[in-house]
N, C-alpha and C positions, 0 to 999 in steps of 0.2 A: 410593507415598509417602503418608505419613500426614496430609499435609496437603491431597490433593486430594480426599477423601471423596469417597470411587467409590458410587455409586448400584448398582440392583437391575440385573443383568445385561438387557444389549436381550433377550434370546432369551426374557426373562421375560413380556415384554408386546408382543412381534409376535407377528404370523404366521410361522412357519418359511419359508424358502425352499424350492420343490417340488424344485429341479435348476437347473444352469448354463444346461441349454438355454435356458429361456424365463426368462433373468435382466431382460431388457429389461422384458418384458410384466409379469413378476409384481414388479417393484420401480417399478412406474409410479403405483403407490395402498401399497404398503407401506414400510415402515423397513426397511434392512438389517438382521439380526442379527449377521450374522456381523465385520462389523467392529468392533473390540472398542474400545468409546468408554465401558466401565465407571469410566474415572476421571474424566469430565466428568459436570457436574451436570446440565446441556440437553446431548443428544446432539445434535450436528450432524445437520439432518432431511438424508437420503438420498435420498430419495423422486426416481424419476428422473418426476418429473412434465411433463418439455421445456416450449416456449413454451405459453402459454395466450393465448387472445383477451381481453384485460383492459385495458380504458383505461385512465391515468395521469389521476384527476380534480385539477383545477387547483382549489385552491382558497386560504383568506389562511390556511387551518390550518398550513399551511408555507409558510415563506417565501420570497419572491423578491429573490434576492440585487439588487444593485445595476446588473449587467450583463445581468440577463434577457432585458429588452426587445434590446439588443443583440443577443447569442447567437439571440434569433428572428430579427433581421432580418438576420442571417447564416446563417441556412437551418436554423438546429436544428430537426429534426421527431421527436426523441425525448429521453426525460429520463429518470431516477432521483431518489432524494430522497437525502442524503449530509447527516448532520449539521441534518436537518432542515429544511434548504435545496432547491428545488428546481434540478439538477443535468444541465445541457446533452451528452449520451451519444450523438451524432450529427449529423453535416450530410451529408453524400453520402448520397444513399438509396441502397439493393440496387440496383435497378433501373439506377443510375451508376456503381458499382465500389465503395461500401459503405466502411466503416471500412481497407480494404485503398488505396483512394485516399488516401485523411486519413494513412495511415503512409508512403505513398510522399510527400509532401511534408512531413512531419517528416524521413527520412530524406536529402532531397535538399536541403529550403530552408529554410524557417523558417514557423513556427506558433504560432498566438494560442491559447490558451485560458482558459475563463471559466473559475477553479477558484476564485471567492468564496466556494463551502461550507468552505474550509480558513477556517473562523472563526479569530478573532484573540483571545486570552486573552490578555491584559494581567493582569503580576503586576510591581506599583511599588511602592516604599519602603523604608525603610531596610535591613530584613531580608529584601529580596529574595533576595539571592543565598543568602543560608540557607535560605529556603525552598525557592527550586528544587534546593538540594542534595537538600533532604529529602524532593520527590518526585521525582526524576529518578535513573538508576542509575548515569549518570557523574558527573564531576565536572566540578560550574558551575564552578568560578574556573579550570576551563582553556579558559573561554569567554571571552575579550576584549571589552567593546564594540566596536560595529561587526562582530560575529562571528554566528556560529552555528552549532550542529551538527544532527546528527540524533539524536534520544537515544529514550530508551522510559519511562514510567511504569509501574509495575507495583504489584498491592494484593497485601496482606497473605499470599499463596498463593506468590505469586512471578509470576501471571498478567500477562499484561498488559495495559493499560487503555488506550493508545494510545502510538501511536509518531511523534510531530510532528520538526516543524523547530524548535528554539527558536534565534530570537533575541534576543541580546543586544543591544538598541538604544543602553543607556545605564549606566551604572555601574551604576543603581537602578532600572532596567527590560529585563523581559523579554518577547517575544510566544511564546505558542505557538501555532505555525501548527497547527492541528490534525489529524487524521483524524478518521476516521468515528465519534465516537463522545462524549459529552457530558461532555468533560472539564471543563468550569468547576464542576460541578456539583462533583466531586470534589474539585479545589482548594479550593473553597469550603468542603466538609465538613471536609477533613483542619483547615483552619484552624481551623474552632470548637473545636477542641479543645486544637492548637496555639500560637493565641494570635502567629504574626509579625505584624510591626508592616509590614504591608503591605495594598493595595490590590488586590480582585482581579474583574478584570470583564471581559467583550468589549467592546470598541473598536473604533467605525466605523473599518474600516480591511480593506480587500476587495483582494485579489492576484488577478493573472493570469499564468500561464508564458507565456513563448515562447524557445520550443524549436525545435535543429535546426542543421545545421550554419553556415546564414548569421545567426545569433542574434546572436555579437557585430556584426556588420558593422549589422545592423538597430540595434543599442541606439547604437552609437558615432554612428549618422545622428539620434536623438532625443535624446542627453545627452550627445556627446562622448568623447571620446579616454580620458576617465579611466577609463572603463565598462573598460576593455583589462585594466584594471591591479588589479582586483577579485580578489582568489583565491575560489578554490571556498570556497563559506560565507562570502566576505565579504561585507560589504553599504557601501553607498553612498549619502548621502542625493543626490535629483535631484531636478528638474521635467520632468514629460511630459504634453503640453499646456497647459503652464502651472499645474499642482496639483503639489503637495509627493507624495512618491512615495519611499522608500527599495525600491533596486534591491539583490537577490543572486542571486549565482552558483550557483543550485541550479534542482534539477527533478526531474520523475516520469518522466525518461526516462536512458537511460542516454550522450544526444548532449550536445553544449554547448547550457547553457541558460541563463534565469534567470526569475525572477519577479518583477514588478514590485507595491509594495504601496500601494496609491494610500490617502492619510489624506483621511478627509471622504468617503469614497467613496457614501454615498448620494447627496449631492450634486452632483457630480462626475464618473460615470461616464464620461457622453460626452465629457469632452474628452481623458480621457489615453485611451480605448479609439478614439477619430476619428483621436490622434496617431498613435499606434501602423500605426493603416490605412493612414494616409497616408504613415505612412514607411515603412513596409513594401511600396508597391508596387512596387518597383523589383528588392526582394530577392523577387517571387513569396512574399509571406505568404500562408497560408490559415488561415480560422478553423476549427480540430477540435476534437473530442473528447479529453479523456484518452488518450493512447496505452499501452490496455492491454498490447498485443502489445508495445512497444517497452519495457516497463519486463519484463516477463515476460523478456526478454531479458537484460537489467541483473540480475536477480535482487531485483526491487524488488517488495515485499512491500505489499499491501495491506489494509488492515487489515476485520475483517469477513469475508473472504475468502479470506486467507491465515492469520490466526492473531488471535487474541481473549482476553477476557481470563480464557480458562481453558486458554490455549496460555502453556507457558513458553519464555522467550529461546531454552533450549539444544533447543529443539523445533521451532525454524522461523530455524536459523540468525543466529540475536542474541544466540550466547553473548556473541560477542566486548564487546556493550554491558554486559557485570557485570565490572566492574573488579576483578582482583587486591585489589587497593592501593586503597583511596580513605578518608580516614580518617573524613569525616562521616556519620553512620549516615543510612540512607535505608529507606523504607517498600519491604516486601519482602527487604532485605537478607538476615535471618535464614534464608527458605526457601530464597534462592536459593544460598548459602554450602551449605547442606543437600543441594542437587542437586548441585552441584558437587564435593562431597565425594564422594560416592555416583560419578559418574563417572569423577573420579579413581582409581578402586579399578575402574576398569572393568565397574560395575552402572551400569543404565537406571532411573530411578525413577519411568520413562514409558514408556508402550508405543509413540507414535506417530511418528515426526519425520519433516519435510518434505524432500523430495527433488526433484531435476530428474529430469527424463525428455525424453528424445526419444520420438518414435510414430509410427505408420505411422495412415493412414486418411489419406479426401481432404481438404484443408486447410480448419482450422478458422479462419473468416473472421470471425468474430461472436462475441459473448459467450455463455459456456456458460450454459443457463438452471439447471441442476442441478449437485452436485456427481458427475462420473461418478467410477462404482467403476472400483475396481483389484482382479486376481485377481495371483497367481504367476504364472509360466510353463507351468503345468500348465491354467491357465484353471479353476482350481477355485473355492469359494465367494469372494467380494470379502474383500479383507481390508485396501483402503482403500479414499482416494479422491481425486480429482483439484480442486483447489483453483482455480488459472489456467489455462488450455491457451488456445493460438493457433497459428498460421502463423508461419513465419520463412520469409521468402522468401530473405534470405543462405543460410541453413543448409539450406533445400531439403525441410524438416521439420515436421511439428508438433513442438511443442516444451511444459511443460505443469510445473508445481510440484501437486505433491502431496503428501500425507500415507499414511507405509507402516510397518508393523512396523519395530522397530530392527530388526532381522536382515535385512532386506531392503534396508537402507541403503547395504548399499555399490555404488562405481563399479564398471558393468558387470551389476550385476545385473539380468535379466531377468523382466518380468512382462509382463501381458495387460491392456488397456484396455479398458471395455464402451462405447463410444461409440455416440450416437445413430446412427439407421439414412442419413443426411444425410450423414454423416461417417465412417462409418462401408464398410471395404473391401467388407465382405459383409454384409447385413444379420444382424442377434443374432450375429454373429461378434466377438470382442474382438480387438482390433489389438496387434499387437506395441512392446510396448515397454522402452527400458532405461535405470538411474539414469545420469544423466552428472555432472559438474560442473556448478556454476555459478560467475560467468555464462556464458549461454549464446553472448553473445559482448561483446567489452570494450568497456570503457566509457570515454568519454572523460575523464573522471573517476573514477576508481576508489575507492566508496567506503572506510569506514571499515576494512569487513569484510576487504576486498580487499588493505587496505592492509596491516593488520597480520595477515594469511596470508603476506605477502611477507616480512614480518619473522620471520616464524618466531613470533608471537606468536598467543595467542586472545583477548586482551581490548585493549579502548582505554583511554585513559583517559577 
C-alpha cells in the first residue's frame, strides 16, 4: 500500500543469516533479514539479545507516579518506565514462585495494582465531543456520560497512535486513560491547526485496578451496594478513603474488575490506597503487577508490544474499531477506507498480521526479554515473531500473540518457535507451534471484538 512507504529491504543492510542451525547464536548481535518488515519505517529490532545485567537508575528524569512510594512498601523490587512514569513490573521475587504467584491470586481473589502511568488527558469544552470524534475511529456520541469505551487513535497512515479507555465523565468532558505512548502531545498538535474550542491537558488524577474474581465483593465493602449495578464501562462517582474517586467497570485482565480513579491524587494517595488495604483483607487482596499472562489470555493487546503506530487496526485484530458507518470524518479515515477496500476484494495491502498460538517448550514464567522468531513448519529461515508469550496454567500451555505472513494466518496452521535455551525443549531446537483462536480463554466480559463476532458483524460502532 502506497501509503506505508516501505524503506531499503533488511537483507540490504544486515548480515545474511549463515543456516537455521545456529539461528540462536547468530541473531544474538544481528537483525533478522529474513523477516520481511519492508513496509515499516523502523523495523522492529530482532536481535535475540535475552536478559542483560542493567540497573533500572532511579532518577527525577521520570517520574514517580503518586503510588510509588506505596508499590515499594508493598514489595516492588522491579520496574519499567511506561509513559514516562516509572512503572511497579513485580512483588514475588523468583526465588517465591515469581509473577506465576501474583496470577494465582488474580485468578482466585482479588488484586491491587498501581497503574498511575495510564496518564489522564483531559479534553473539556464546548467542542469536546467534536473533537474526540475527529481523533478517535468510533463514534463519541455513542458514548454517554458516565460511560466509556475502549477506542484507537490512528495518524494520517491509518497507524496507530494509541489505544486508551476514554471516558466520558461529563457532557463537555473526556479522560483518556492512556497507553504507552505520548498522546497529549498529539491532541495538542492536531489542535493548532484545528482550532476546537476546547481545553487540553493532563489532570492530576492517578487510577489503580483491582482485579479478580472477589473485586466486586472487595468494592461493595469500600463504596457500597451501588458499585453491583455499574455495567462494564460504566463509571460511578464514590469516595474511598474519604477522597472523591470515580470508579469503572474495566480492566487489563480478562476477570471481573475495575479501576478506581482517585482526583487530587498527588495529594491523596495514601488514603484511598490504605482504604483499599484495609478492606481488602478479608477478601485475601494482594498487591501485583500488571497481569501480562492473564490479558495475553483475554486477547488484550498492548500497546509498544503488540502493535504501534505503524501497525494498522486490520493487522493486530482492531478491525472491528473502523466503523462501517460513522458520518464525522476522523483523522486516518481516508487510509483506512483504502485497506479496507483492498480486503474486501480479498488482497492484503500488508504482509504481516497477528495471530494466537499455542507452543510447546517448558513454561514461559516471566517476561520475554526479545521479540523471538517464528519459522513455518519446516523450521526454515524466521519469517516472524512472537510479540506476548506466557504460561497458561488452565490451558496446560504456552500460549503467545505474534506477528506471521497473511498466508500463515489461518486456524491450525503450523509453525516452529525459536525460544531461548531456558524455555526451550532442546536447546537451538524450535518448539512446535500452531495459530489458534482467540481469546485463549473467555472472558468475563467479553469485549467489544468478541461481541460483535457473535453478531455476525466486524466493526462497532
Amino acid at each position: 500500500m502506497s501509503s506505508r512507504h516501505p524503506t531499503t529491504s533488511a537483507s540490504d543492510s544486515v548480515i545474511p543469516m549463515p543456516g537455521t542451525d545456529a539461528i540462536v547464536k547468530n541473531f544474538t548481535t544481528h537483525q533478522c533479514p529474513s523477516v520481511d518488515q519492508r513496509e515499516r519505517r523502523v523495523p522492529v529490532n530482532l536481535r535475540q539479545s535475552g536478559p542483560t545485567p542493567v540497573e533500572m537508575l532511579i532518577s527525577t528524569r521520570v517520574r514517580k507516579s503518586p503510588y510509588w512510594h506505596l508499590s515499594h512498601q508493598a514489595g516492588c523490587w522491579r520496574a519499567t518506565v511506561y509513559n514516562r512514569v516509572y512503572h511497579p513490573r513485580g512483588y514475588v521475587r523468583p526465588e517465591d514462585g515469581g509473577a506465576m504467584v501474583e496470577y494465582d491470586a488474580l485468578v482466585n481473589d482479588v488484586t491491587l495494582w498501581n497503574v498511575a502511568v495510564e496518564r489522564q488527558i483531559q479534553v473539556k469544552g464546548p467542542d469536546a465531543l467534536a473533537f474526540v470524534d475527529y481523533v478517535i475511529t468510533r463514534n463519541a456520541s455513542a458514548i454517554k456520560p458516565m460511560h466509556g469505551k475502549y477506542v484507537i487513535l490512528c495518524n494520517e497512515d491509518g497507524g496507530i497512535l494509541n489505544d486508551p479507555v476514554l471516558l466520558r465523565v461529563a457532557e463537555d468532558e473526556f479522560w483518556f486513560s492512556i497507553s504507552d505512548s505520548d498522546l497529549e502531545w498529539w491532541l495538542r498538535g492536531v489542535n493548532v491547526g484545528k482550532r476546537f474550542n476546547v481545553s487540553i491537558g493532563e489532570i492530576d488524577v492517578a487510577p489503580v485496578q483491582i482485579q479478580g474474581p472477589k473485586s466486586e465483593a472487595l468494592m461493595v465493602d469500600l463504596v457500597g451496594d451501588a458499585v453491583r449495578h455499574i455495567p462494564y464501562y460504566g463509571l460511578m462517582e464514590a469516595k474511598v478513603g474519604g477522597r472523591d474517586v470515580i470508579i469503572s467497570q474495566t480492566g487489563f485482565t480478562g476477570e471481573k474488575g475495575y479501576e478506581i480513579y482517585l482526583k487530587n491524587a498527588t495529594l491523596y494517595p495514601d488514603d484511598m490506597w490504605n482504604a483499599v488495604l484495609e478492606a481488602g483483607k478479608k477478601h485475601n487482596l494482594r498487591v501485583i503487577a500488571p497481569a501480562h499472562h492473564r490479558r495475553i489470555a483475554a486477547g488484550i493487546l498492548s500497546w509498544g508490544q503488540d502493535l504501534d503506530q505503524e501497525t494498522l487496526p486490520f493487522q493486530c485484530n482492531l478491525g472491528y474499531q473502523v466503523p462501517r458507518q460513522k458520518d464525522a470524518d476522523y483523522i486516518g479515515r481516508a487510509a483506512l477506507e483504502r485497506v479496507r477496500a483492498e480486503l474486501d476484494q480479498g488482497r492484503y495491502p500488508f504482509r504481516n498480521v497477528l495471530v494466537g498460538m499455542v507452543l510447546g517448550g517448558n513454561p514461559i514464567d516471566d517476561y520475554a526479554p526479545d521479540f523471538w522468531l517464528i519459522s513455518d513448519e519446516n523450521a526454515g529461515d524466521p519469517v516472524g515473531y512472537v510479540t506476548s508469550p506466557w504460561y497458561s496454567p488452565e490451558l496446560g500451555t504456552n500460549i503467545a500473540m505474534g506477528y506471521v505472513p497473511v498466508e500463515l494466518q489461518a486456524l491450525g496452521t503450523r509453525l516452529k518457535v525459536w525460544l531461548p535455551d531456558p524455555y526451550a525443549e532442546t536447546p537451538g531446537v524450535p518448539v512446535d507451534a500452531q495459530v489458534v483462536e482467540m481469546p485463549f480463554r473467555t472472558s468475563v466480559n467479553p469485549n467489544a471484538r468478541e461481541v460483535a463476532r457473535a453478531r455476525g458483524q466486524d466493526a462497532s460502532s
